[in-house]
Steps between C-alpha positions, in 0.01 A plus 500: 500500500329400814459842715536328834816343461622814288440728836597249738860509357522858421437497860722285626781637290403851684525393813775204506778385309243226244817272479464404806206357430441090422318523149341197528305533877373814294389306241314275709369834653358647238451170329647572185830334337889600656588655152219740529619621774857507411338750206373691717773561667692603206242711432515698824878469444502649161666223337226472252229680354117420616333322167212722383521354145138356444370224314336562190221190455381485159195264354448357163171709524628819570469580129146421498440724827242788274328233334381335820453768733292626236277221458469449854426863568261564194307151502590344794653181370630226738822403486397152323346728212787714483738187452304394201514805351857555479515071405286633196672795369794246499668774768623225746563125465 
């Protein structure tokens, strides 16, 4: 969520009715697209709920994570050796 559009509304909606309001000269104001705004405003409306669900990234490597932290940490391996190694164990293709 982008804080300065998030407190610019809540604002607004305070102080004014936010209908009133042309959601695209905001848009260009804040230079972001209409819908967010329109979000926003259902937000501050309580139409819907704010997302806070986060993304959970995940890497083909993540399995691997020990075994290369620990050669980096304990020999100081470059990333180059490190790539080789799990190539050689047969760990990643």
């Amino acid at each position: 969520m982008r804080g300065d559009i998030k407190e610019s509304i809540l604002f607004l909606f305070k102080e004014e009715d936010i209908t009133l309001f042309n959601k695209a000269e905001l848009s260009r104001r804040y230079n972001c697209d209409p819908r967010t705004i329109d979000r926003y405003i259902k937000i501050a409306k309580g139409e819907i709920e704010a997302g806070t669900q986060k993304r959970e990234y995940k890497s083909k490597l993540d399995e691997f994570k020990p075994i290369i932290i620990n050669k980096v940490d304990k020999y100081g391996c470059t990333a180059k050796a490190v790539y080789q190694l799990i190539q050689k164990k047969g760990l990643y293709r």
